[in-house]
Legacy VTK file of the C-alpha trace (Angstrom):
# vtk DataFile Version 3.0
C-alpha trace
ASCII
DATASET POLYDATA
POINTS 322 float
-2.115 33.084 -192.416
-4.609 36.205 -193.026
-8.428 35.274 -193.701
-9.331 37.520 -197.146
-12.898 38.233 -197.488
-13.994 38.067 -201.102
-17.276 39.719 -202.527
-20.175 37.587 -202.517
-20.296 36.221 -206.655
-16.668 36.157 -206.945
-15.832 32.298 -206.952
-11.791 31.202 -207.169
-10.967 27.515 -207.450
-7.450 26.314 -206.981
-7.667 23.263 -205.889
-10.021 20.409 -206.106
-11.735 18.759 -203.042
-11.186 14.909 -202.509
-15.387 15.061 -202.131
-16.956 17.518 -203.935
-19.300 19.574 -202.800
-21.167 23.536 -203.303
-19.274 26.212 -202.110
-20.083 28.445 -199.235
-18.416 31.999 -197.895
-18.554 33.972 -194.783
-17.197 36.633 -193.074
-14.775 35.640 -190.119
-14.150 37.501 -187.430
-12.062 36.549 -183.843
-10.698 38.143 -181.117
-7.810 36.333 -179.841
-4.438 37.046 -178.545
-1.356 37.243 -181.190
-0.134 34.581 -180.234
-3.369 32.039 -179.639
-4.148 33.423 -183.552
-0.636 32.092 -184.536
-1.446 28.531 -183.071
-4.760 28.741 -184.328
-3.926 29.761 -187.812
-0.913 26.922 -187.842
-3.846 24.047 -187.137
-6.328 25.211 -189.417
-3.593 25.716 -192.314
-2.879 21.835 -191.236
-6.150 20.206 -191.466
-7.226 21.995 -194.941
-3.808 20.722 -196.680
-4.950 17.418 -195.190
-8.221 17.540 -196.181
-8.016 19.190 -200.079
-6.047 17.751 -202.934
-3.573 19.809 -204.849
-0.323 20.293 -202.425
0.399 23.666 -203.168
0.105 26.128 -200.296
-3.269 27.520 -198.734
-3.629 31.268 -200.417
-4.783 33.408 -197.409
-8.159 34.636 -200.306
-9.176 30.999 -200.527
-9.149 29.939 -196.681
-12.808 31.289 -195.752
-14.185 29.100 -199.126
-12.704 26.126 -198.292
-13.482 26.184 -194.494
-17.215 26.796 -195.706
-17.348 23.112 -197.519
-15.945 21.192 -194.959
-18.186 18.364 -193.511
-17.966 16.269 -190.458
-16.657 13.156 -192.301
-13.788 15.078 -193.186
-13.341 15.825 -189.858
-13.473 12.585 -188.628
-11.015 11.448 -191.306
-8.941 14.361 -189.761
-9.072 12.837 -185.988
-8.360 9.497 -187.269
-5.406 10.586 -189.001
-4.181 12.128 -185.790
-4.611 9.103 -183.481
-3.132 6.868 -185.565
-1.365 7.931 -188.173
0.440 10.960 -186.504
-0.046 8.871 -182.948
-0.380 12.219 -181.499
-1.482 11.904 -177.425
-5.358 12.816 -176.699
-4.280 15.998 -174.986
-2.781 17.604 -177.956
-5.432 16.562 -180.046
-7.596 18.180 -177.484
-5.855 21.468 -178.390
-5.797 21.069 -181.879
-9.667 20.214 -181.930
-10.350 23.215 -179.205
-8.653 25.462 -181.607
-10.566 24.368 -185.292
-13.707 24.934 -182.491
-13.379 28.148 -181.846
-12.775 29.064 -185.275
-16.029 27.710 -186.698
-18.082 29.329 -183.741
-17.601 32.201 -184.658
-18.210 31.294 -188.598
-21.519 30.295 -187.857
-22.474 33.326 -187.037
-22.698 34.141 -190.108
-24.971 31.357 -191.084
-21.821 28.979 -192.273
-22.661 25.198 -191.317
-20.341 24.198 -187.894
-18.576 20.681 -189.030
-17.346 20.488 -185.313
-20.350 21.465 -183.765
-21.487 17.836 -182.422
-17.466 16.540 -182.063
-16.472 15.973 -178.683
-12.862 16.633 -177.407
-11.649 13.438 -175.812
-11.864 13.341 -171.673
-8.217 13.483 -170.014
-6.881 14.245 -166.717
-4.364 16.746 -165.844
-1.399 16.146 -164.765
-1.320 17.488 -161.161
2.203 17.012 -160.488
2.658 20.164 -162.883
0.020 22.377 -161.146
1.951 21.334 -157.751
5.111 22.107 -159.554
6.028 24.983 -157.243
4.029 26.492 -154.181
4.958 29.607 -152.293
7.492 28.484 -149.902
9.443 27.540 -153.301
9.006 30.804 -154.941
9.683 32.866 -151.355
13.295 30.492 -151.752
14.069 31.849 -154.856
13.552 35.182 -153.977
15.844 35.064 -151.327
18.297 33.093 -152.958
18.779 34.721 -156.158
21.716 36.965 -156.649
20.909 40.181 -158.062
24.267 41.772 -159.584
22.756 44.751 -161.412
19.296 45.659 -163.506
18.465 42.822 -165.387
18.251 40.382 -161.940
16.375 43.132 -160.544
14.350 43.164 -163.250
13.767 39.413 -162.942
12.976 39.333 -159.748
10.116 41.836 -160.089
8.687 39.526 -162.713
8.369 36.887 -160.443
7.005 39.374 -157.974
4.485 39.837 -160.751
3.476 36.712 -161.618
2.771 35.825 -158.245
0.789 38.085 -157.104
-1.121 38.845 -160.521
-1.330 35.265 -161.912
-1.085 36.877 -165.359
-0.357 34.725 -168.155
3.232 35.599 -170.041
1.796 37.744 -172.983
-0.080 40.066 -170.650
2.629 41.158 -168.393
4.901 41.392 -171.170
2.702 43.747 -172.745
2.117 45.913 -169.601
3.399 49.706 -169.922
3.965 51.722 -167.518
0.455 53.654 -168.448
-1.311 50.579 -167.633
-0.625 50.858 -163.869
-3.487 52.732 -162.570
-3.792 54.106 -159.208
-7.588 55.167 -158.089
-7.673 56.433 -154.241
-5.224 54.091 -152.349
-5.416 51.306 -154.364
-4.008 50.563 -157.767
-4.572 48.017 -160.763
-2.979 46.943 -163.900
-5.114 47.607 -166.603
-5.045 44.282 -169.089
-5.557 45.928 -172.610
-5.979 43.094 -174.187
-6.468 39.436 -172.613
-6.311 35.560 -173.744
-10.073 36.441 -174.035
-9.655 40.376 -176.285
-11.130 42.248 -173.449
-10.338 44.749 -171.101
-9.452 43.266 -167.674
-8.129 45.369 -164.368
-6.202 43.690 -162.129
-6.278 44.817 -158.228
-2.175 44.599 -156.662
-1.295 43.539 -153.392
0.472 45.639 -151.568
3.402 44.264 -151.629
3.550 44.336 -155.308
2.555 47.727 -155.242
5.836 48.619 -152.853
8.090 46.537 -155.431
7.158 47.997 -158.789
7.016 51.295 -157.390
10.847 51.077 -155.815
11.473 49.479 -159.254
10.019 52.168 -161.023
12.025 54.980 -159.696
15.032 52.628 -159.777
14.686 53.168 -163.699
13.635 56.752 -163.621
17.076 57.453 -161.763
19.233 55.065 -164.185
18.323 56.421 -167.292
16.851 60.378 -165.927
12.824 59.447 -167.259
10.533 61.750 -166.092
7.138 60.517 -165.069
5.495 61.394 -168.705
8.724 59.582 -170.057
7.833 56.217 -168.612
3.805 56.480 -169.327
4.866 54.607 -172.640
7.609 52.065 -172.028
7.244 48.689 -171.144
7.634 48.005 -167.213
9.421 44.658 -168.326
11.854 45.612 -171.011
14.562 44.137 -172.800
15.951 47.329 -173.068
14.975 50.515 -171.275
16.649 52.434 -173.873
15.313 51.284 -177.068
12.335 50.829 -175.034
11.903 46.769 -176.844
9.186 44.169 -175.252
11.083 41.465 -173.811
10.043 38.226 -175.500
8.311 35.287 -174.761
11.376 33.001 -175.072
13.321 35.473 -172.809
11.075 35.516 -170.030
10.884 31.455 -170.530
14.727 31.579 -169.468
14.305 34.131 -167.095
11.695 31.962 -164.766
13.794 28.711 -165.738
17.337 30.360 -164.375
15.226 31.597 -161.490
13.891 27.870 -160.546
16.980 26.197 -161.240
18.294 28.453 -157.739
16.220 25.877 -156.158
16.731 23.271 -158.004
13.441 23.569 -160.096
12.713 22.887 -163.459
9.484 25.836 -163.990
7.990 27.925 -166.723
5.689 31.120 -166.427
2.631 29.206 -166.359
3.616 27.639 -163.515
3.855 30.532 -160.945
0.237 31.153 -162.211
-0.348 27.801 -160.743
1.171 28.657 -157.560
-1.014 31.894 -157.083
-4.122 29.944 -157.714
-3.379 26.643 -155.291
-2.104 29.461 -152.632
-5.960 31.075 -153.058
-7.337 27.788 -152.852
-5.478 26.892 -149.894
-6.220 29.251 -148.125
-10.438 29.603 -148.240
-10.557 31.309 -151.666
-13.428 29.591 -153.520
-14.321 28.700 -157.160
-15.738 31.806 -158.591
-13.022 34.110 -156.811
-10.000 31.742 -158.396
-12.112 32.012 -161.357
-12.174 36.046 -161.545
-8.896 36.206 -160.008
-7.109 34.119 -163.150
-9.309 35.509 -165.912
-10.964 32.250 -167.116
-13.952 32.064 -168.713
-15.268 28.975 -167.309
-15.303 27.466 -163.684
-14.340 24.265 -165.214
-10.930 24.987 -166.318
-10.498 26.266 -162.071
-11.646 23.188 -160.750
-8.248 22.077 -160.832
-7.002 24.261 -157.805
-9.484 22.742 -156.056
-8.506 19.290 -156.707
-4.900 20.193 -155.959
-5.569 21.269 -152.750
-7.603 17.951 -151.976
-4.479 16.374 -152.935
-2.106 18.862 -150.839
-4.474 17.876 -147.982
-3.468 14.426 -148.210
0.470 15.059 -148.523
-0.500 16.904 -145.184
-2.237 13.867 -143.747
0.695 11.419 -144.913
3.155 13.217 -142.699
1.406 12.438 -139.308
3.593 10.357 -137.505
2.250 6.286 -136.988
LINES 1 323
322 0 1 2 3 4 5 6 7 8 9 10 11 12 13 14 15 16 17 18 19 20 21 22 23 24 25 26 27 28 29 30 31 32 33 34 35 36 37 38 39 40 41 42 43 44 45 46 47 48 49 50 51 52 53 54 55 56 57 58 59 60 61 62 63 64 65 66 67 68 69 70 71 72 73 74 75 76 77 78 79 80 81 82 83 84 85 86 87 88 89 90 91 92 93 94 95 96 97 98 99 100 101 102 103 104 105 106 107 108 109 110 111 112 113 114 115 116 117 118 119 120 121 122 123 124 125 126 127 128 129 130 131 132 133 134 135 136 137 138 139 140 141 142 143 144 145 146 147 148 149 150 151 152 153 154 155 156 157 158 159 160 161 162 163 164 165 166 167 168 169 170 171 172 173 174 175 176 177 178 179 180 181 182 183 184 185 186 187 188 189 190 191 192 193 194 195 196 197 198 199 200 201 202 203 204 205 206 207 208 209 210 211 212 213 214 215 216 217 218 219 220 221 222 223 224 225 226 227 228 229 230 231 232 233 234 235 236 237 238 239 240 241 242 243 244 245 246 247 248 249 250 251 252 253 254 255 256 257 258 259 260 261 262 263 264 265 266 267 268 269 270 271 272 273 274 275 276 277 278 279 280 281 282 283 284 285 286 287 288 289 290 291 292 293 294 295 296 297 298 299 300 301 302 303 304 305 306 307 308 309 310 311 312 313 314 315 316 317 318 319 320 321
């Protein structure tokens, strides 16, 4: 779903309101990732059919007019209808909520009144068990214990290498290029183009990373003869070095799950992110450096690596012989 910005005196009515009220327009602008805008898009689209009368679908040149007369009540007709009509749990609620949030932040920017403004998302603990998921030692046993046969595995296994020691979320090392790793002096970055948040980010490489996409690199410039210049625009993690096509999502989903199950472990992306940041904690990195280090925007959301390594603390303490 697009948002269409009409001129100012042009009114269109398809459908009628179950409470009717004036209209309202705005301008709406966002900076999100593809995919977050998908998500966010596929909730809003959800809560206007439920809250306006007609069921035909929403036109992408009415969205920004009915968005503009929505009220609280309706939202709190919405919520209700998720809790216990849908029976939905509290943490995807949460999301839903977070998403409908962000939206009409930014719309009030431009002076359009913020229905969710004064709703609060519902408190709920995270599951810890999935941060602890898989630590280093696992990741170090999957390394060694994978079988690389030709380029994909080798491929593969620099992903992981990746992941680690970036903690970059899926979309932004599939969309690193070859361009993007910068070298200044005797240390190099990955430049981010475009993160969860839309902005720039550069992200410093361990060493060891450095050695592996490097060896990597002129594994592929020997396979397939690319010069330097050649590679500036290809993706680093391709699906094909030939046709030079960004390996999906849903491909590097299987990738890290074929990689786990080595070990016996059922993991996704995200969770080598987790891995990265309870390492850090572990080992003396504090809040604001996790923070920087993963990219998020609030301490709050990093707090978690620090409870996990409370908890790891006490697995420690449990093993002391009585």
């Amino acid at each position: 779903m697009d948002l269409i910005v009409k001129e100012k005196n042009e009114v269109s009515v398809r459908r009628r309101k179950k409470r009717e009220k004036e209209n309202r327009k705005s301008i709406f602008e966002i900076y999100r990732s593809e995919k977050t805008m998908k998500d966010y898009f596929f909730y809003l689209n959800d809560f206007l059919l439920f809250v306006y009368d007609n069921g035909e679908p929403i036109q992408n040149d009415e969205v920004l007019e009915l968005m503009s007369d929505i009220t609280e009540e309706d939202v709190e007709d919405y919520l209700s209808h998720l809790l216990y009509e849908r029976k939905l749990k509290k943490t995807s609620v949460n999301k839903i909520m977070s998403a409908l949030k962000s939206l009409y932040k930014e719309l009030e920017k431009y002076n359009v009144l913020n229905p969710l403004k004064h709703i609060k998302l519902f408190k709920t603990s995270r599951n810890l068990d999935n941060i602890l998921k898989v630590s280093y030692e696992d990741i170090k046993n999957i390394l060694a214990n994978y079988k690389v046969s030709g380029e994909k595995e080798y491929r593969n296994t620099i992903i992981m290498y990746t992941l680690f020691y970036t903690g970059m979320r899926s979309q932004e090392l599939l969309n690193v290029r070859y361009k993007n790793i910068l070298k200044r002096d005797n240390d190099y970055f990955i430049k981010i183009e475009k993160s969860k948040s839309g902005k720039e980010l550069y992200k410093p490489l361990h060493n060891i990373l450095v050695e592996k996409l490097l060896e990597f690199k002129n594994y592929i410039m020997n396979m397939y003869g690319y010069s330097e210049e050649e590679l500036e625009e290809r993706y680093v993690f391709s699906s094909s070095y030939e046709k030079n096509s960004q390996l999906s999502y849903k491909a590097l989903y299987n990738i890290i799950q074929d990689m786990g199950k080595v070990i016996g472990l059922n993991i996704s992306p995200h969770n080598i992110r987790h891995a990265i940041a309870t390492e850090l904690s572990s080992n003396g990195a504090d809040l604001i450096e996790i923070r920087d280090f993963l990219g998020h925007s609030d301490t709050k959301v990093t707090e978690i690596y620090i409870n996990a390594k409370s908890l790891l603390d006490k697995k420690v303490i449990s093993k002391i012989p009585d």
